[in-house]
C-alpha positions in Angstrom: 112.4 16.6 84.4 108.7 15.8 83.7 108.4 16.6 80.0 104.8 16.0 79.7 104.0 19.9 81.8 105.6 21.5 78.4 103.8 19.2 76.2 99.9 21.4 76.2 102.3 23.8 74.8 104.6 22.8 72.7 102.7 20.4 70.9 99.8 23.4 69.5 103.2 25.7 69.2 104.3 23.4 66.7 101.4 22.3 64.5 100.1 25.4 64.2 103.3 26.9 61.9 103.2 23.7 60.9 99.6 24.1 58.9 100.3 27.3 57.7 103.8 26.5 55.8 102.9 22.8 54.9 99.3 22.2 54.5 97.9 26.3 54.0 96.1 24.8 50.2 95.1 21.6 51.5 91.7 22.1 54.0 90.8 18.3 54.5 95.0 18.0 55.8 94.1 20.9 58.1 91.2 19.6 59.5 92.6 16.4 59.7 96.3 17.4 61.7 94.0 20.2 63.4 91.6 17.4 64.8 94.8 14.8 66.0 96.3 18.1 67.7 93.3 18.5 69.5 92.7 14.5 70.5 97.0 14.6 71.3 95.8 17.6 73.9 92.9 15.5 75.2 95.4 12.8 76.2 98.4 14.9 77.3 95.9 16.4 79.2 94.5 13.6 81.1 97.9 12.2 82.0 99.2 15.5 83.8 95.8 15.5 85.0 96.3 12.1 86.7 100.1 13.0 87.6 98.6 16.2 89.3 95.7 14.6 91.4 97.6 12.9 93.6 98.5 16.2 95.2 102.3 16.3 94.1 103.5 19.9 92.5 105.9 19.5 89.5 108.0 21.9 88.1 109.6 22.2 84.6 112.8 24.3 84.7 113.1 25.8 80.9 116.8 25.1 80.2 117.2 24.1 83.5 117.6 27.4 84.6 116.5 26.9 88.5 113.7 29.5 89.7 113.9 32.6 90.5 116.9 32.9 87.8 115.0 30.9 84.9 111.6 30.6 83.6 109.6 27.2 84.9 105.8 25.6 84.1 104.0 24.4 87.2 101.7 21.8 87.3 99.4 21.7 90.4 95.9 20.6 90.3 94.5 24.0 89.3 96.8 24.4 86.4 95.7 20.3 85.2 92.4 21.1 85.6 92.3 24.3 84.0 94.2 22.4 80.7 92.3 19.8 81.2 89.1 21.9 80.7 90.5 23.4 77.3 91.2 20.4 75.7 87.6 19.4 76.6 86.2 22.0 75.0 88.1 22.5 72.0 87.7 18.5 70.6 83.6 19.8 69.6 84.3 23.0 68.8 86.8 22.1 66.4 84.4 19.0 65.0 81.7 21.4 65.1 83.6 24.1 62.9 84.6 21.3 60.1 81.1 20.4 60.1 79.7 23.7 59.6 81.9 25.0 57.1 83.1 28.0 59.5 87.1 26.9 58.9 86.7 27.4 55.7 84.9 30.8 55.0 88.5 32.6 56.0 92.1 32.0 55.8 94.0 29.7 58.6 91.5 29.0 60.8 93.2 26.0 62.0 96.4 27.3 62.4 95.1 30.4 64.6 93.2 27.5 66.7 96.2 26.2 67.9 97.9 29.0 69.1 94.9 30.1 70.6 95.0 26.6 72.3 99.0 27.1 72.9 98.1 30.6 74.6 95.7 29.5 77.0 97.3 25.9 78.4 100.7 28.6 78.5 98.9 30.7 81.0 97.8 27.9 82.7 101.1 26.7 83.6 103.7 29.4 83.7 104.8 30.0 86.9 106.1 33.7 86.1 104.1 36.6 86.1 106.1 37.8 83.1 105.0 35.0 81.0 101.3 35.0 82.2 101.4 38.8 80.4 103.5 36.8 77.2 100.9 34.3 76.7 97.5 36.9 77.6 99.4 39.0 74.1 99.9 35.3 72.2 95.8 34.9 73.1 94.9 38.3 71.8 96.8 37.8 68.8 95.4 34.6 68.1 91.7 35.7 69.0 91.9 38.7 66.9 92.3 36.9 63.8 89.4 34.2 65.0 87.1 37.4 65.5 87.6 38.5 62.0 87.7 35.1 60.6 85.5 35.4 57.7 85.7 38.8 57.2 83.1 41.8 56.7 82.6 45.0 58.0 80.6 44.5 61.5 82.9 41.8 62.2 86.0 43.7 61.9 84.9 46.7 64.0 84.1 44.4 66.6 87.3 43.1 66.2 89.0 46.1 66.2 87.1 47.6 69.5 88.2 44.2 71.2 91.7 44.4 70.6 91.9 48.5 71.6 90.3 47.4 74.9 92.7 44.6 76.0 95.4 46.3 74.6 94.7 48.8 77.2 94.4 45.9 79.3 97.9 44.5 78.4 99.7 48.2 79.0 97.9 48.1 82.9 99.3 45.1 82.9 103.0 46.2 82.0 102.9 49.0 84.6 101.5 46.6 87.9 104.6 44.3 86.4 107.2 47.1 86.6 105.6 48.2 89.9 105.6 44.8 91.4 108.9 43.8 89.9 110.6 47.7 91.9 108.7 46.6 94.7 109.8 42.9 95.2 112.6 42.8 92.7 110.9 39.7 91.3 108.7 38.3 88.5 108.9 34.8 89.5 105.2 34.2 91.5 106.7 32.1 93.9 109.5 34.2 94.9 107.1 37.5 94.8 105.0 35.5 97.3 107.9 35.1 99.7 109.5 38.7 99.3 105.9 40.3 99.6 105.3 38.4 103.2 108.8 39.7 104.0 107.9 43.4 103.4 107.4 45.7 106.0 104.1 47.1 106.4 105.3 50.9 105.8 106.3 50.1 102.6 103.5 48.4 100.9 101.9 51.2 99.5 103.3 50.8 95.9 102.8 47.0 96.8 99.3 48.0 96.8 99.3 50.3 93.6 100.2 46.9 91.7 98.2 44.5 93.2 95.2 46.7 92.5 96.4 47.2 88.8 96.7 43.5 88.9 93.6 42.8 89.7 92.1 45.4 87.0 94.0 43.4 84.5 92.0 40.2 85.3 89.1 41.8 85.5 89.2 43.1 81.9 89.7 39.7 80.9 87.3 38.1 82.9 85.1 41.2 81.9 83.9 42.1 85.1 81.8 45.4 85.5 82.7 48.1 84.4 85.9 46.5 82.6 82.6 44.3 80.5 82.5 46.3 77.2 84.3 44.6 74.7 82.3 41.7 75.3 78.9 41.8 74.1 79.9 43.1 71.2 83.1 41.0 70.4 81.4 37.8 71.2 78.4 38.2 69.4 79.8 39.3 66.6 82.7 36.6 65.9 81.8 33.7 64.2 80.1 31.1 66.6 82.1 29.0 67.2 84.7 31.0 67.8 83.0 32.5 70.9 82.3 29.1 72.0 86.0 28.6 72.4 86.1 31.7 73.9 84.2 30.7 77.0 87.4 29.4 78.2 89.0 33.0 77.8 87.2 34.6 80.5 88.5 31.8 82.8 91.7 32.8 82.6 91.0 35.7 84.1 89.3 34.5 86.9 92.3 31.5 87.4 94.7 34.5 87.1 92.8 36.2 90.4 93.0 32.5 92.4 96.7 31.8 91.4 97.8 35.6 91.9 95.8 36.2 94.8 95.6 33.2 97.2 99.7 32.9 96.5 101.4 36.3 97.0 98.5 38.9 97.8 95.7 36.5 99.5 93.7 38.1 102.8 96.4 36.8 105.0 99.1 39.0 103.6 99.1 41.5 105.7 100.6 43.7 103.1 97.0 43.5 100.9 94.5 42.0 103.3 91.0 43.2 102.4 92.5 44.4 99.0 91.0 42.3 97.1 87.6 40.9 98.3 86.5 44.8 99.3 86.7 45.6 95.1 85.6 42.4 93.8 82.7 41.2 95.6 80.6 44.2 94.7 81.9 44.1 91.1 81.1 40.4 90.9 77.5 41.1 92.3 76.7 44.5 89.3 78.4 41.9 87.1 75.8 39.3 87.7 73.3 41.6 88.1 73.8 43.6 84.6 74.5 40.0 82.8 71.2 39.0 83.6 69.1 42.2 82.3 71.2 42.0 79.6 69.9 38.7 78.7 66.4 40.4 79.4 66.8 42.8 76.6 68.5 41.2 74.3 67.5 41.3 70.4 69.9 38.6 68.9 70.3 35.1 70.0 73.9 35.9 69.7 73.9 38.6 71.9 72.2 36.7 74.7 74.6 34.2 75.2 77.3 36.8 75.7 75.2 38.4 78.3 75.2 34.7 79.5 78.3 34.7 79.7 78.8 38.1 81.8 76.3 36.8 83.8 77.9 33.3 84.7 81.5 35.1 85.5 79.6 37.3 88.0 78.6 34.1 89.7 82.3 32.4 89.7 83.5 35.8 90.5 81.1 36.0 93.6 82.2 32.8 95.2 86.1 33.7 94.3 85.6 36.8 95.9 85.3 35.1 99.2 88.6 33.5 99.6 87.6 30.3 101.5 88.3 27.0 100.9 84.7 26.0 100.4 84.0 29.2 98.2 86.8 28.1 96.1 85.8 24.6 95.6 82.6 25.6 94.7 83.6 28.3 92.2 86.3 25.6 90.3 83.3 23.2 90.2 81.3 26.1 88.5 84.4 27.0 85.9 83.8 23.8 84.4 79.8 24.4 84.3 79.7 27.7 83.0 82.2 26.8 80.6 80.8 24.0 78.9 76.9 25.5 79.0 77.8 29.0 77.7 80.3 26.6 74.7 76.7 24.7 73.9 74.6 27.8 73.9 77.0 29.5 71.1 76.8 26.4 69.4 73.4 26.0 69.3 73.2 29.7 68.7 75.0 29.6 65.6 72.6 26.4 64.3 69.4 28.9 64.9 71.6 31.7 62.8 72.4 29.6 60.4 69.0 27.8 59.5 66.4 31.1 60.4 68.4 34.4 61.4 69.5 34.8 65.0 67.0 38.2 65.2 64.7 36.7 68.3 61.4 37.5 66.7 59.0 35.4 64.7 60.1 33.7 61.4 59.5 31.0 59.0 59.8 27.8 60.5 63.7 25.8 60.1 65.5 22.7 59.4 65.5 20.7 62.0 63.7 23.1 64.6 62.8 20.8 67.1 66.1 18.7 67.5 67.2 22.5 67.8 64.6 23.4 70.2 65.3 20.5 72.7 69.2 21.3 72.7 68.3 25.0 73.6 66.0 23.8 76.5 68.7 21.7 77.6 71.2 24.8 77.6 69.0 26.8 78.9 68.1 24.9 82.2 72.1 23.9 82.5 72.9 28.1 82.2 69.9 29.4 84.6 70.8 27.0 87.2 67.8 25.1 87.1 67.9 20.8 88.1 68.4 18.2 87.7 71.8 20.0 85.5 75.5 21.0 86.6 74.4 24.3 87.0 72.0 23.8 90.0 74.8 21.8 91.7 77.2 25.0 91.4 75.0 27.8 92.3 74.0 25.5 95.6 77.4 25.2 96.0 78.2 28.8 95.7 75.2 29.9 97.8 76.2 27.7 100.8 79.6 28.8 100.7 78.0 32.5 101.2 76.3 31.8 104.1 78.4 32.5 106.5 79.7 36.2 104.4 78.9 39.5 106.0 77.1 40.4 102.6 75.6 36.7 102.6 72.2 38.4 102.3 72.9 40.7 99.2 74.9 37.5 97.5 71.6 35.1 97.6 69.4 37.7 96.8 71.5 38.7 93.5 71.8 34.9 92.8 68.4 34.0 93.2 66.8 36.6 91.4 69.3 36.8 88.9 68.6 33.0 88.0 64.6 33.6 87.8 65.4 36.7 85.5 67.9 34.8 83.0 65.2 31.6 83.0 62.5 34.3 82.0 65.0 35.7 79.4 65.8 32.4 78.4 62.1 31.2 77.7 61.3 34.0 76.1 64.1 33.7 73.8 63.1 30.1 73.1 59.6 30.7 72.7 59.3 33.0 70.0 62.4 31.4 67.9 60.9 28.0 68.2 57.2 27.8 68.9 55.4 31.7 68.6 53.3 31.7 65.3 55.1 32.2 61.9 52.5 34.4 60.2 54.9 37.2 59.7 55.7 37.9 56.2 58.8 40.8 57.1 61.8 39.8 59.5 63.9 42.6 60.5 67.5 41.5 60.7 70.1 42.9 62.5 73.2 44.5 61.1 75.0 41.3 61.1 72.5 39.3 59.5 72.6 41.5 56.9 76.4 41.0 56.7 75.8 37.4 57.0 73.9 37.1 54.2 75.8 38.9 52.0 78.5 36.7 52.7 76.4 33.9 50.9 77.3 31.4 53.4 76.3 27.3 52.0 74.2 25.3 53.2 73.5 25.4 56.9 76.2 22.6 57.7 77.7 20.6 54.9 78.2 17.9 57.7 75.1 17.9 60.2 75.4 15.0 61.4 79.0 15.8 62.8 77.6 19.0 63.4 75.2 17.6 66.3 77.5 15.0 67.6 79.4 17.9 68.6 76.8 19.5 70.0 75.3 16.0 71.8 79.0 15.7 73.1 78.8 19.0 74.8 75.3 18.1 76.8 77.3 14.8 77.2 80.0 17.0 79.3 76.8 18.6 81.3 75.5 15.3 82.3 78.9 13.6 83.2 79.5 16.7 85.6 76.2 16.1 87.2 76.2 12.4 87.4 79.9 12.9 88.5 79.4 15.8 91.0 80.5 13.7 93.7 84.3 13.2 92.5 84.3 16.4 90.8 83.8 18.3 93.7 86.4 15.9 95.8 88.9 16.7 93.0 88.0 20.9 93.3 88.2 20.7 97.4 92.0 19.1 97.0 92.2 21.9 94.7 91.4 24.5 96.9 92.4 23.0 99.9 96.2 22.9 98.1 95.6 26.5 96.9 95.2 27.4 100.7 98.5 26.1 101.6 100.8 28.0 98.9 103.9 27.5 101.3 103.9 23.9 99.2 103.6 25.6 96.0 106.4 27.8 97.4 108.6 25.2 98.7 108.3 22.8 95.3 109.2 26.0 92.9 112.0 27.5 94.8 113.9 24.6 96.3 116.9 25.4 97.6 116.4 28.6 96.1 113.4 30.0 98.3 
């Protein structure tokens, strides 16, 4: 067997213990280990990456226990991507948060980084809807204690409100599991795909009863309207960084709805056909809709970027929602956008905290402001969609894949106006943190400013050279995806062209089995 699927998990599986028994007194060995982790994901990453291009499915049986009887990792080009993507992003978050002290304003930072790291690349890759629910509880866990990482009082309500909510999440999810699992006798995705196109159609209702469940589930955790709640609050309120790595965690949810739902309950199972696309289309559309007025209102810089966030998972969850091959290409092409712009805006948004208060109203002038100012622009186009960045490739991408929808009309118009009203949100944001006048003697701070403060954080970075590398490397990603569009978009076609044929996924999982 191909041992290098298992790696993007074992690897964070075992240094993370590994920091907290060994090397818990010794920060500079963390950050050390912690950074080789991350650069040993980077290139484990690649390699499965280039084993998966090629179009060839692999499977790792865990103790060789064939599927449907054992447990197996699948490595297609979604799941490479998808762990690509994460290693990606956590190299400069990680730099970023040894550079700004944030690892070391709480206990095991480092440690909890990993198995966050170990919890996404696991859902990623299992190929057992069991395990998908195993690995969502290992990235709660981990995320919890990254939320409260540095303690205080806001923090740890938010924290608290963020786990209640998926843990309601989690128990959905244990019902559609036990509902799927009477109905198809399976857990094994593969094999669920085969038994659910073998099912009469006079006996799908429960069928039906867990899909929808299902698909509630992954909209919780790609916090789609209503299921959006614990976002705002949980994101902005986490230590920056931390939500930067978090941009991936919404992405699970949406790669959970494109594995789940173009294998076993896609719109040419006849069992769930029109399931899907007739809930999550208009959701997706709200979700964009409410993301950008959220952005509109906002009072904190931190704040904003989670309504970013929303925002940019209505868009990937609009083009999903059509469940064509185009549509799909163009929505993996936009994971990778979104991801990396929202990962830069927290960045940048915990610079602005750090230096001036994130409160977006008039101060004294910072450290470094117009360095600052110039990476915010630069976010700021990349997130609104505007050119020459990533983020006007994707939304053309996602708006020509609509035009053939019956709601094509209602999908531009959302799109369109919801990109003008988050670049007005945006400038305004920008404008009066950076450039309105600084006359004001009295800045009202927000609750968790406050907090901040009385957490007598140092010195805005004790590294800010690092600091901004990490940032610069994040813009770097932006520009690479643009200059690159071309073979990025080849690579997301192949993708979705192979998600569009799961009789191959099927075929390579089962064997002799299916």
């Amino acid at each position: 067997m191909n041992h290098w699927i298992v790696a993007p998990i074992v690897l964070p599986a075992i240094l993370a213990p590994f920091i907290i028994m060994v090397l818990r007194y010794h920060l500079d060995l963390q950050r050390i280990f912690s950074v080789a982790g991350v650069v040993g994901l980077l290139g484990i990453a690649l390699t499965i990456t280039a084993q998966a291009a090629g179009g060839d499915i692999l499977v790792y049986e865990l103790g060789n226990w064939p599927a449907p009887f054992g447990i197996v990792l699948v490595l297609d080009r979604l799941s490479a991507m998808m762990v690509l993507l994460t290693a990606l992003l956590a190299l400069p978050i990680v730099l970023y948060a040894i550079a700004s002290g944030w690892d070391d304003r709480g206990k095991h930072f480092h440690a909890l980084f990993h198995f966050q790291l170990m919890g996404v690349c696991g859902a990623f890759l299992t190929g057992d809807a069991f395990n998908l629910f195993v690995f969502f509880e290992v990235l709660l866990i981990a995320s919890y204690g990254l939320m409260t990482h540095g303690g205080g009082a806001t923090r740890l309500k938010a924290g608290v409100q963020y786990v209640a909510y998926n843990l309601l999440g989690s128990t959905l999810f244990l019902f559609a599991l036990g509902t799927l699992y009477a109905v198809t006798g399976t857990l094994n995705m593969a094999d669920m795909a085969v038994r659910v196109a073998e099912l009469p159609a006079e006996d799908t209702a429960l069928l039906r009863v867990g899909a929808v469940l299902l698909l509630l589930v992954f909209c919780i955790k790609a916090a789609v309207l209503p299921l959006h709640f614990w976002l705002p609050a949980s994101y902005a309120n986490a230590p920056l960084p931390v939500a930067a790595l978090f941009a991936i965690m919404t992405k699970v949810g949406a790669y959970s709805i494109l594995r789940m739902y173009t294998l076993g309950f896609g719109p040419e199972v006849e069992a769930t056909q029109g399931l899907v696309g007739s809930w999550l289309q208009p959701a997706a559309l709200v979700t964009l809709a409410i993301g950008t007025i959220g952005i509109l209102g906002a009072q904190h810089i931190a704040q904003m970027v989670a309504f970013c966030a929303i925002a940019s998972m209505g868009t990937l969850l609009i083009a999903i929602s059509l469940f064509t091959e185009t549509a799909t290409a163009a929505a993996l092409y936009y994971i990778y956008h979104s991801t990396l712009a929202t990962a830069l805006l927290f960045l940048i948004a915990d610079m602005v905290v750090e230096r001036r208060g994130g409160s977006i109203a008039p101060t004294a002038p910072m450290p470094q402001g117009g360095l600052i100012s110039a990476l915010f622009f630069v976010g700021a186009i990349a997130l609104a969609g505007m050119p020459p960045l990533s983020g006007f490739i994707g939304k053309l991408l996602v708006l020509d894949a609509a035009r053939d929808a019956p709601d094509a009309n209602a999908i531009w118009a959302v799109v369109l106006i919801g990109s003008f009203v988050t670049i007005v949100g945006l400038a305004r944001a920008g404008t009066v943190i950076f450039w309105k006048s600084h006359d004001i003697q009295h800045n009202p701070a927000t609750d968790l400013e406050k907090e901040e403060e009385a957490l007598a954080s140092p010195a805005p970075e004790p590294h800010p050279g690092l600091a901004f590398t990490s940032v610069f490397a994040a813009v770097l990603g932006l520009v690479l995806l643009t200059l690159f569009a071309g073979p990025a978009l080849k690579y997301a076609s192949n993708t979705a062209e192979q998600l569009f044929t799961p009789e191959n996924y099927i075929a390579a999982v089962l064997g002799e089995n299916g």
